[in-house]
Structure formats: structure tokens, C-alpha cells
C-alpha positions as a LaTeX table, in Angstrom:
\begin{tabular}{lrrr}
\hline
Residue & $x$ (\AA) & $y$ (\AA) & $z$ (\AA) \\
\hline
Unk1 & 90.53 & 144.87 & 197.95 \\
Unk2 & 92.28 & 141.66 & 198.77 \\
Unk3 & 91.32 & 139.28 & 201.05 \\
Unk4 & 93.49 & 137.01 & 203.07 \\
Unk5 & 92.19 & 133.56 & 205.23 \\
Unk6 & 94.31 & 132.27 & 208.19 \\
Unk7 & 94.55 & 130.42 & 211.69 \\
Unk8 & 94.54 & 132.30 & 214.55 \\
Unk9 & 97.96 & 131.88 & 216.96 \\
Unk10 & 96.39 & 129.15 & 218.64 \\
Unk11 & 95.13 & 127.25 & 215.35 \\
Unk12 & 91.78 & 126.73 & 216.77 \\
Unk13 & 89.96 & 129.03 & 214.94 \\
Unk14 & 90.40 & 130.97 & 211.66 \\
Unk15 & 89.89 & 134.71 & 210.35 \\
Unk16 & 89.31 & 136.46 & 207.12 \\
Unk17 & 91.13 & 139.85 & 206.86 \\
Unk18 & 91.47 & 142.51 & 204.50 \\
Unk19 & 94.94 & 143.12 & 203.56 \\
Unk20 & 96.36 & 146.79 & 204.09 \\
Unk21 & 96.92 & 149.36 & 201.39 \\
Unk22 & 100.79 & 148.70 & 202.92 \\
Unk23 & 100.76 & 145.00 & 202.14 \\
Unk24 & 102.62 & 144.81 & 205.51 \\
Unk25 & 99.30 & 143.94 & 208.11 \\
Unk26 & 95.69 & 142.20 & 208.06 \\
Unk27 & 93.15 & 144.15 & 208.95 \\
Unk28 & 90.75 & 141.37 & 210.56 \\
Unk29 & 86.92 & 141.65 & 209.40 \\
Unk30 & 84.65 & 141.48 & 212.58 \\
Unk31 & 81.89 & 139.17 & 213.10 \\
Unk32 & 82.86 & 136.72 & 210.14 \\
Unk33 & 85.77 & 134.03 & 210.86 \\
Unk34 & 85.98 & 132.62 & 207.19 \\
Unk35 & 85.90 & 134.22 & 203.46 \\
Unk36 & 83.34 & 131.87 & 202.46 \\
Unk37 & 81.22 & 133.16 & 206.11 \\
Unk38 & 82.13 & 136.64 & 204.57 \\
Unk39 & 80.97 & 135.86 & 200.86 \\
Unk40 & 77.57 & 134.61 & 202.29 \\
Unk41 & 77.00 & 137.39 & 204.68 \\
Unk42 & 77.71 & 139.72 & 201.47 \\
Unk43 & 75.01 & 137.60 & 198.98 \\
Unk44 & 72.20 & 137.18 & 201.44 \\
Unk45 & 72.90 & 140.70 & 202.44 \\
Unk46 & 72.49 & 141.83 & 198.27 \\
Unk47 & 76.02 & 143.99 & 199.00 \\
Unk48 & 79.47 & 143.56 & 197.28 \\
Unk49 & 82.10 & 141.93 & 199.25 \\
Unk50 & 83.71 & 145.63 & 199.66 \\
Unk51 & 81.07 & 147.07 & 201.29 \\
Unk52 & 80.01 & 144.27 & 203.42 \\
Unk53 & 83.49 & 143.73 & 204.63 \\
Unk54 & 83.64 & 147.63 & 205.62 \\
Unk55 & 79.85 & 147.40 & 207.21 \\
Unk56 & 81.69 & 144.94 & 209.80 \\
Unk57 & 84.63 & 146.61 & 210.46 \\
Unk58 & 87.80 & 146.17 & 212.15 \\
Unk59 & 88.21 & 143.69 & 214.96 \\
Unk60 & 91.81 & 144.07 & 215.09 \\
Unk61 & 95.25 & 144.48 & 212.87 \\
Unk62 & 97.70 & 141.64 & 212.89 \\
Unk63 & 101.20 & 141.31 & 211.22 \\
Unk64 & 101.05 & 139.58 & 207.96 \\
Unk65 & 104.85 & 138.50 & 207.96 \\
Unk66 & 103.92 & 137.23 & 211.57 \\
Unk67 & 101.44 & 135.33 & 209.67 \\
Unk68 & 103.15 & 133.88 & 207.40 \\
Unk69 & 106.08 & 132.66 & 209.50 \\
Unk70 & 103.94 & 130.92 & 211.80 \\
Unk71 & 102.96 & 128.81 & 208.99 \\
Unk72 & 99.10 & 130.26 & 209.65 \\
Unk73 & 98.50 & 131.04 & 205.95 \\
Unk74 & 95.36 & 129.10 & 204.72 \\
Unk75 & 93.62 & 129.00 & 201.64 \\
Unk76 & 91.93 & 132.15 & 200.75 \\
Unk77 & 88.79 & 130.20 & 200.65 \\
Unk78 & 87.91 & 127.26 & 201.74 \\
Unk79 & 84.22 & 125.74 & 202.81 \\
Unk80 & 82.89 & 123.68 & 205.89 \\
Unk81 & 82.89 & 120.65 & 204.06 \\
Unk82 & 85.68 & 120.12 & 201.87 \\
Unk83 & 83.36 & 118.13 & 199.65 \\
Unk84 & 81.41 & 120.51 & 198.66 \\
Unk85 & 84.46 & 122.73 & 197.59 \\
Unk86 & 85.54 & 121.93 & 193.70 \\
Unk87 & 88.62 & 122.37 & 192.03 \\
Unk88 & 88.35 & 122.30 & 187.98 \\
Unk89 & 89.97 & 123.98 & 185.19 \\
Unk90 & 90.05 & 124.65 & 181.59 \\
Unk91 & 92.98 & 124.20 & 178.91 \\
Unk92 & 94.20 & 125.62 & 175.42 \\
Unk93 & 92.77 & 128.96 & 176.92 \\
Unk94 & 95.84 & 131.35 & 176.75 \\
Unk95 & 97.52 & 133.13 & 172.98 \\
Unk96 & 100.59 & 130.92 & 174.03 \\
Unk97 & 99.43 & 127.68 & 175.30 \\
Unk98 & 99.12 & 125.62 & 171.87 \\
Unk99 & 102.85 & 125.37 & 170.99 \\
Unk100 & 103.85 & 124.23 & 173.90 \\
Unk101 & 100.88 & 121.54 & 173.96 \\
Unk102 & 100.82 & 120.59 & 170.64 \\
Unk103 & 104.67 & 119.07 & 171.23 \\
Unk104 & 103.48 & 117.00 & 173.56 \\
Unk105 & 100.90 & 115.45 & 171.40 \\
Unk106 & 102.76 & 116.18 & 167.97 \\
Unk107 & 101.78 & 113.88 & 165.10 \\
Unk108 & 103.95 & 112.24 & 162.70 \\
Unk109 & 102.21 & 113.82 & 159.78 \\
Unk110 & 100.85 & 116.77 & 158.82 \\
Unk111 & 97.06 & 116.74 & 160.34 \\
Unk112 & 96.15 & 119.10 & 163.02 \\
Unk113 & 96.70 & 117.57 & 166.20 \\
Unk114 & 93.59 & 117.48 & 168.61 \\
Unk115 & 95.35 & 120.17 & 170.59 \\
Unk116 & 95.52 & 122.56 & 167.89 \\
Unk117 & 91.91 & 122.13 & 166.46 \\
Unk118 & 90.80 & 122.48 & 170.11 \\
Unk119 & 92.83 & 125.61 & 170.13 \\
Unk120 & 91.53 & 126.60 & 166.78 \\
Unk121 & 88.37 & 126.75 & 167.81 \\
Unk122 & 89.03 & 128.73 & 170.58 \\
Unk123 & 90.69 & 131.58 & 168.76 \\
Unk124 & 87.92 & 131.24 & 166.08 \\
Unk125 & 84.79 & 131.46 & 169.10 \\
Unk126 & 86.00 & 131.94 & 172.46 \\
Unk127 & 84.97 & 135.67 & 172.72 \\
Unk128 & 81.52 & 135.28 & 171.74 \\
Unk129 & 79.71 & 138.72 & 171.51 \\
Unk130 & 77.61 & 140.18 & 174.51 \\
Unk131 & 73.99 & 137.34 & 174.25 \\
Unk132 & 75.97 & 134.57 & 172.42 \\
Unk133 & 77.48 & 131.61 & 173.51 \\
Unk134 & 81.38 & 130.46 & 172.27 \\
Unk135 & 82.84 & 127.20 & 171.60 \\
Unk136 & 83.69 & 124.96 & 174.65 \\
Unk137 & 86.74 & 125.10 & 176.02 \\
Unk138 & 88.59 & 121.69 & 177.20 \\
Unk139 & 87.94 & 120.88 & 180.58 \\
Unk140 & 89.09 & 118.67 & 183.68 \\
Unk141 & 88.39 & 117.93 & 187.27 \\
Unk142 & 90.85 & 118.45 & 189.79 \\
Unk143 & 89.29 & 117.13 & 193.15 \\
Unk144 & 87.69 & 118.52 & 196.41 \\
Unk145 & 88.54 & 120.90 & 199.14 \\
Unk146 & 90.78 & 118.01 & 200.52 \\
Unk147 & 92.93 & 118.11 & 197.50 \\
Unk148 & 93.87 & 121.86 & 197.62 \\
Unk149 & 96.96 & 123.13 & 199.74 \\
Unk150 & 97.80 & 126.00 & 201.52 \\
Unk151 & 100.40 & 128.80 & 200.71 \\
Unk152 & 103.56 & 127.65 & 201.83 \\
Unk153 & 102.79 & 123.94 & 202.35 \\
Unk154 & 103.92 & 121.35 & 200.25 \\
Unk155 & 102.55 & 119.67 & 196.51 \\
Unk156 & 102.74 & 116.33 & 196.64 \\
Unk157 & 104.50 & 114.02 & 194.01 \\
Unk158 & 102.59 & 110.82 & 194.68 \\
Unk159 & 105.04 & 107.46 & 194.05 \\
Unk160 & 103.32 & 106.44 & 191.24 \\
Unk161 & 103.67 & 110.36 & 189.50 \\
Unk162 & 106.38 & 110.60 & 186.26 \\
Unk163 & 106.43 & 114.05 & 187.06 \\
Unk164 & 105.39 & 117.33 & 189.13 \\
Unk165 & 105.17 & 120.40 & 187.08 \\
Unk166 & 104.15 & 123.93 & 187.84 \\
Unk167 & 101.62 & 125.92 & 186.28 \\
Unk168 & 101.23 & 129.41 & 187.04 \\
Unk169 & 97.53 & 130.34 & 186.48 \\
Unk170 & 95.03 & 132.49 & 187.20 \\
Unk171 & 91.87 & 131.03 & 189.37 \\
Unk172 & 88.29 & 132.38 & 189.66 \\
Unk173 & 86.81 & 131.39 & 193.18 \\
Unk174 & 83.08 & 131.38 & 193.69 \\
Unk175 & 80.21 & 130.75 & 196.21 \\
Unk176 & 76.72 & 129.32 & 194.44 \\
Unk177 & 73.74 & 131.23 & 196.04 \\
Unk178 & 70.92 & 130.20 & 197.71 \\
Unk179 & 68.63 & 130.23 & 194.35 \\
Unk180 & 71.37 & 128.34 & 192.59 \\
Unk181 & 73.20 & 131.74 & 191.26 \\
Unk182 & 77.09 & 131.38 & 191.03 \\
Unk183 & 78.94 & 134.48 & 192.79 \\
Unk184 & 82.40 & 135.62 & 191.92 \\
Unk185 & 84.61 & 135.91 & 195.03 \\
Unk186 & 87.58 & 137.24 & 193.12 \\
Unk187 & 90.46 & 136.34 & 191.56 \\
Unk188 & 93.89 & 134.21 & 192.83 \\
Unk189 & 97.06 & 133.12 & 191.83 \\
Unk190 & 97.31 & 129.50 & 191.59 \\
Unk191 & 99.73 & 126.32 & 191.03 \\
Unk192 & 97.60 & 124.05 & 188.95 \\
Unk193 & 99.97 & 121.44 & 190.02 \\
Unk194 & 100.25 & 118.24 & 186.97 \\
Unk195 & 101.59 & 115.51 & 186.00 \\
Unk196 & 102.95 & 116.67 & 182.32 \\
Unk197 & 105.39 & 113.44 & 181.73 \\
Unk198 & 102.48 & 111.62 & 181.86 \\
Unk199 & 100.32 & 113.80 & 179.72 \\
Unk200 & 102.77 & 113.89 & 176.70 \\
Unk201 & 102.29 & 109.64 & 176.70 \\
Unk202 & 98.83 & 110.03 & 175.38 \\
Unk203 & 96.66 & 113.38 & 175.68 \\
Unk204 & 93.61 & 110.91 & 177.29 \\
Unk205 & 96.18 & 110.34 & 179.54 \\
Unk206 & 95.35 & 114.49 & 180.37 \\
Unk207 & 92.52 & 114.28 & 183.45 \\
Unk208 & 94.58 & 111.29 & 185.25 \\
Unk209 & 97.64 & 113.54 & 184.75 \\
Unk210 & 95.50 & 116.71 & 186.41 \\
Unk211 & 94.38 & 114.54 & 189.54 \\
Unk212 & 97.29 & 115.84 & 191.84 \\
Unk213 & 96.96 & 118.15 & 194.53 \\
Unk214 & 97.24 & 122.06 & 193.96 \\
Unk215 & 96.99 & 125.55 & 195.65 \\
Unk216 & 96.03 & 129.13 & 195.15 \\
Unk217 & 96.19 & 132.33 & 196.64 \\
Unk218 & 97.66 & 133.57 & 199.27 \\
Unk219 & 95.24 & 136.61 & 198.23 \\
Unk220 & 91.98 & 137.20 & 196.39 \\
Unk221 & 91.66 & 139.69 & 194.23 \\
Unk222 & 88.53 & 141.31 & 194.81 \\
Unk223 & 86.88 & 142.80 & 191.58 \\
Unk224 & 87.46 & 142.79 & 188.06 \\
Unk225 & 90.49 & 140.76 & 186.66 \\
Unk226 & 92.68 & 143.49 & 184.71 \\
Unk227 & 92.75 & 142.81 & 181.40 \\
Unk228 & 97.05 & 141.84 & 181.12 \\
Unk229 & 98.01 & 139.87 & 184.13 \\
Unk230 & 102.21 & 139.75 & 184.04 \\
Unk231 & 103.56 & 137.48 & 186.13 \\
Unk232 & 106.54 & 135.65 & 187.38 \\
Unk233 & 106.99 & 131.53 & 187.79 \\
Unk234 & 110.05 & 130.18 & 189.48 \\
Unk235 & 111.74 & 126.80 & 190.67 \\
Unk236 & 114.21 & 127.08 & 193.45 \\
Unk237 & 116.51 & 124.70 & 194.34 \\
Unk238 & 118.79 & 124.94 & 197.41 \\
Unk239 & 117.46 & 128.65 & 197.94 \\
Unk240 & 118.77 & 129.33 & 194.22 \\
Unk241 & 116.76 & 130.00 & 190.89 \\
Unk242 & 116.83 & 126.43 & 188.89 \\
Unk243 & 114.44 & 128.19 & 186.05 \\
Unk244 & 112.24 & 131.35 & 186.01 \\
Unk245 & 110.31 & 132.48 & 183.28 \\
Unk246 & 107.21 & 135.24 & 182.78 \\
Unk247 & 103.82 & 134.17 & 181.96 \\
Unk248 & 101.03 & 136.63 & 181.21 \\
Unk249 & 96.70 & 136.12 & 181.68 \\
Unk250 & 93.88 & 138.35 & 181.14 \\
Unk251 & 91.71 & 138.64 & 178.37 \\
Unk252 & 94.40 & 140.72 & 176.42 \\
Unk253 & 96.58 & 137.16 & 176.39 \\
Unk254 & 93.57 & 134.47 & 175.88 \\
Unk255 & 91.92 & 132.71 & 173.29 \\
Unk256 & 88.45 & 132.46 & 175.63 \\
Unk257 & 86.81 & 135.16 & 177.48 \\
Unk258 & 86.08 & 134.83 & 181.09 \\
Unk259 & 82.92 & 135.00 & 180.82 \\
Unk260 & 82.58 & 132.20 & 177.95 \\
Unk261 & 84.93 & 130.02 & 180.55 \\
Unk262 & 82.95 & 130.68 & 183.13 \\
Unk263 & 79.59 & 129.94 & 181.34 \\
Unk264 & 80.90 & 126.44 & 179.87 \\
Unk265 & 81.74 & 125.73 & 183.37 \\
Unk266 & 78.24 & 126.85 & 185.66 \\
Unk267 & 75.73 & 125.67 & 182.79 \\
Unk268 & 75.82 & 121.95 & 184.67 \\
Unk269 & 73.04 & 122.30 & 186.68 \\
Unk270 & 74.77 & 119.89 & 189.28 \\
Unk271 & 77.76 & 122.83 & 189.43 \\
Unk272 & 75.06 & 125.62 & 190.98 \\
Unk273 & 74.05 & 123.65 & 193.92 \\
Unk274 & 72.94 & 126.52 & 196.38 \\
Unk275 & 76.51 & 126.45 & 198.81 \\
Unk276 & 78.93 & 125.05 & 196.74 \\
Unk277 & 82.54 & 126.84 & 196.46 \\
Unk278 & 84.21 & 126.64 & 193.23 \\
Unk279 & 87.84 & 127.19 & 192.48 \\
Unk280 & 88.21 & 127.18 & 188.85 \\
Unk281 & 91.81 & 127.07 & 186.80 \\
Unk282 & 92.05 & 129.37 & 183.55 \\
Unk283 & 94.52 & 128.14 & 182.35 \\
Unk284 & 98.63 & 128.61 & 181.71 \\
Unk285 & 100.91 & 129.11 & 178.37 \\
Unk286 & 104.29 & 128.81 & 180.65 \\
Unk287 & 105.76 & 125.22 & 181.55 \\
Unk288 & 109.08 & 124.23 & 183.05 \\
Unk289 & 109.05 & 121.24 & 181.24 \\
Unk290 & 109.21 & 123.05 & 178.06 \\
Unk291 & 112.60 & 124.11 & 178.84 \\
Unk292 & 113.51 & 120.23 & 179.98 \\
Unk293 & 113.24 & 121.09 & 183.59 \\
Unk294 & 112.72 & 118.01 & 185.65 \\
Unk295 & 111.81 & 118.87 & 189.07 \\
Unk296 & 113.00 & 117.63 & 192.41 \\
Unk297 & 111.68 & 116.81 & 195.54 \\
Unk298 & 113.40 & 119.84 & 197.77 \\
Unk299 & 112.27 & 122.28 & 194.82 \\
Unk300 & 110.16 & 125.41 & 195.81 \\
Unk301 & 107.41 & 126.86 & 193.27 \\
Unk302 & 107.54 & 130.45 & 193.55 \\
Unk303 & 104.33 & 132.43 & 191.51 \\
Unk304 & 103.43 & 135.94 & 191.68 \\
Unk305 & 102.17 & 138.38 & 189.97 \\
Unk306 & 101.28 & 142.45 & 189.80 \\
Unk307 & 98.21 & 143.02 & 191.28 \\
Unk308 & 98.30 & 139.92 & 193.74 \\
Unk309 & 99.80 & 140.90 & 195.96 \\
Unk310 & 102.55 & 138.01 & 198.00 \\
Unk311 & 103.51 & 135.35 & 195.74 \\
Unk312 & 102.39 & 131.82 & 196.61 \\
Unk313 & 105.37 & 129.42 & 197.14 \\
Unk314 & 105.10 & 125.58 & 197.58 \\
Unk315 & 107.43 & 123.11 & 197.87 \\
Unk316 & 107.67 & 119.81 & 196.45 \\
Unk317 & 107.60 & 116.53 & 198.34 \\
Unk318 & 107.63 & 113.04 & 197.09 \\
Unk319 & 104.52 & 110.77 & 199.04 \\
Unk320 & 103.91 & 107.14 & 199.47 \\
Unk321 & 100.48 & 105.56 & 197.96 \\
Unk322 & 98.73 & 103.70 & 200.51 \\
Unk323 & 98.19 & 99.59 & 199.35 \\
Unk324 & 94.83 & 99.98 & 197.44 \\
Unk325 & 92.68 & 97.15 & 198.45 \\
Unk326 & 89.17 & 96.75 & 197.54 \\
Unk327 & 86.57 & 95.07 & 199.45 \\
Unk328 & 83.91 & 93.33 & 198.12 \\
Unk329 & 80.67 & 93.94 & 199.98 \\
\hline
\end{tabular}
């Protein structure tokens, strides 16, 4: 099952539907107007989000191109309070993410660079056996709610940026429970949208370049993430392909297990606060930037992959900072 979120025509209210074995039409879930409304119903209710959604039926059947040409496309979740919605992620995760990081933080000699003992360790204890707990994986914060974008709206490239770079990911998205216990939505696609120009000047330099906006979806993938994920990433500029390159997740592909991510992640006590979405970043091993791709204001991100149904596409726009001036109180 995959689940869409979305404005209705008149953008006053919003719906959660199921999207059709044809991939063509939404089939609207009744009584619920939001995935996280749906996710709830589905915890408090001890059901999966399957059979919940199918308990409330069918209120109606909508067209998804319709949808999606209306510009009505919204996150696949989002929460009430986009404070209490947070984005993260976790680096070095993927068979094919240290070369590319370890040139941007390349000594001149021959010690292992931070990157690649970080990496080391993962491929050494990332897949801790069923009871035991792996190595750590590096981590950074994102922002809130307010920080994510929807499919088909635009990433912005803040003045002060050195650079706007793709990163075609894989996202877990969960709701914390009443008594604290994180729930797995599903599964998304996802731009975890960086500053990499940035990065490469000094790798503490790494969570300011991750403080950019970012989006996911326009589907989640309810269920099990299959263990090879192929995908596509692509930059278009003027309706053609400037670059385009595969990237592949799933266990089959990473240094970490899921489930080690995910524990390294929820074991903060202040990250299971009964209510809470998280959106959480697994990580990438495919950059444009590795191929010397500068990107453009103009340029559309294009990332898809089997399994995930539409791709999610964002374009790039350049945005003023607003005159910072602090009051003393």
C-alpha cells in the first residue's frame, strides 16, 4: 500500500488516500483527513495501517494527475504543529558513500580521514545481530515541519548557500505513541537537500551545511523496505537532462541496518515524546557534485525509484535572507 496526502480543490482542507493498484487515481480514506489522523487512528486502534485504512473505506476516487497539476500534492505526512514534526538523518550509511566523502575531507597524508574511520566502523558493526546494539552512525538535524517542502515545490538556495545539491535517499517516517513507542509509517523517497560546497571546507562545517530545506515523498511506502532499492536521480535544466545517475538503498547496499539506524536515532528519550512525527534520512552514496555539477537556480531535481511509485521533482530557487537583528531584552 501507498499512501498519498493532498489539498482538496478548494485548499481548505486536506485528505489522505490510498493510491490505486493503477497508479492512475486516489482512492480517498473516509473519516480521516490527514496520514498522521490515519497513523493515530491505526495505533490507538492496535491495527496496521492496511487494515485500518480498509476498515474506513472509500469516500471517493479522485484523479491523481488532476492532483498533481493543480499543484495539490502535499507532504505525505505532515503533523498539526510543524514543531513537533522532525527532520534528521544519518551519514556514511550506504556500501558507496565513503569515496565520494572521503574526497571532500581528503588528507594530505596517509591517516584515515574521519570519514573513513566513521565508515569503518560502520562496515565493521552496523548490522549488529538480533539483541545487540551496533556502532553509531553519524548524525545531523535537519529542522521542523516548517523546513520540509512539498512534491513539486521549490528547494531553496538561501543567499548566503555555496551550493544546493541533491541527494536521493531513502526516508523512514514515524508517529511516537501515546506510551512513548515510535511507529513506522513507511517508507519515502526523499531530497535531503545540502549544502556540499560548504561541507568539503571543513567536515564540522557538515550540520550547518545540512540546515537547508528538503522534501520527501510524494508516496509512502507502506510495509517493509525491500531489501535493494534501485533508483534514478536527475537534474534538468531547460526541460533537458544536465546529469542523471542511479543510486541504490536497502540493506543489500548499506553499511548499517535499519534497525541499528533507527535505534541510534529513538534511544533519546526527548525523540519518543508521545505525538511527535519523525522523518528520518538514511542516507545517499550518489552526488552531482561528484561529477562537478554545479547547480542552477531554474534546475529541477527529479528522484524516483521502483517500488515508489511517482518520482518527486523539485525545483531550485535562489532566496533572500532576511537582515538578522537581535534584540536585547
Amino acid at each position: 500500500m501507498r499512501l498519498v496526502q493532498f489539498y482538496t480543490v478548494d485548499k481548505t482542507d486536506t485528505r489522505v488516500a490510498v493510491v490505486a493498484a493503477s497508479g492512475k487515481s486516489l482512492d480517498v480514506v473516509a473519516g480521516v483527513h490527514s496520514t498522521y489522523a490515519l497513523a493515530q487512528a491505526a495505533i490507538r486502534s492496535g491495527k496496521g495501517l492496511v487494515d485500518m485504512a480498509a476498515e474506513l473505506g472509500v469516500a471517493e476516487t479522485v484523479d491523481y494527475d488532476a492532483v498533481v497539476a493543480e499543484g495539490r500534492l502535499l507532504p505525505p505526512m505532515t503533523h498539526p504543529d510543524p514543531a513537533h514534526m522532525l527532520m534528521t538523518g544519518t551519514g556514511l550509511t550506504h556500501l558507496g558513500s565513503a569515496s565520494t566523502r572521503n574526497a571532500m575531507h581528503e588528507k594530505a597524508d596517509a591517516e584515515l580521514t574521519d570519514s573513513m574511520k566513521m565508515f569503518k566502523w560502520g562496515l565493521e558493526g552496523g548490522k549488529p545481530a538480533p539483541g545487540e546494539v551496533g556502532t553509531e552512525p553519524e548524525w545531523f538535524f535537519k529542522g521542523d515541519g516548517s523546513w520540509v517542502v512539498a512534491p513539486g515545490q521549490a528547494l531553496e538556495l538561501p543567499e548566503f548557500a555555496l551550493d544546493g545539491g541533491e541527494e536521493p535517499e531513502v526516508a523512514g517516517v514515524y508517529v511516537i505513541a501515546d506510551n512513548g513507542t515510535p511507529c513506522r509509517v513507511g517508507y519515502a523517497i526523499a531530497n535531503e537537500f545540502s549544502d556540499h560546497v560548504l561541507e568539503r571546507r571543513n567536515y564540522l562545517l557538515l550540520a550547518h551545511s545540512k540546515l537547508r530545506t528538503s522534501s520527501f515523498g510524494p508516496e509512502i511506502l507502506v510495509g517493509e523496505l525491500p531489501r535493494a532499492v534501485r533508483g534514478v536521480s536527475r537534474i534538468l535544466r531547460q526541460d533537458k537532462v544536465l546529469w542523471e545517475k542511479g543510486f541504490e538503498s536497502g540493506e543489500e547496499k548499506m553499511s548499517h541496518s535499519i534497525g541499528n539506524l533507527e535505534h541510534h536515532h529513538f534511544k533519546y528519550s526527548g525523540f519518543r515524546r508521545p505525538g511527535d512525527v519523525h522523518v528520518h534520512f538514511f542516507g545517499t552514496s550518489t552526488l552531482s557534485i561528484a561529477d562537478q555539477i554545479k547547480t542552477e537556480p531554474g534546475d529541477v531535481f527529479e528522484i524516483s525509484a521502483e517500488g515508489f511509485g511517482r518520482p518527486l521533482r523539485n525545483p531550485l530557487i535562489r532566496t533572500k535572507a532576511p537582515a538578522t537583528a537581535i534584540k536585547s531584552l
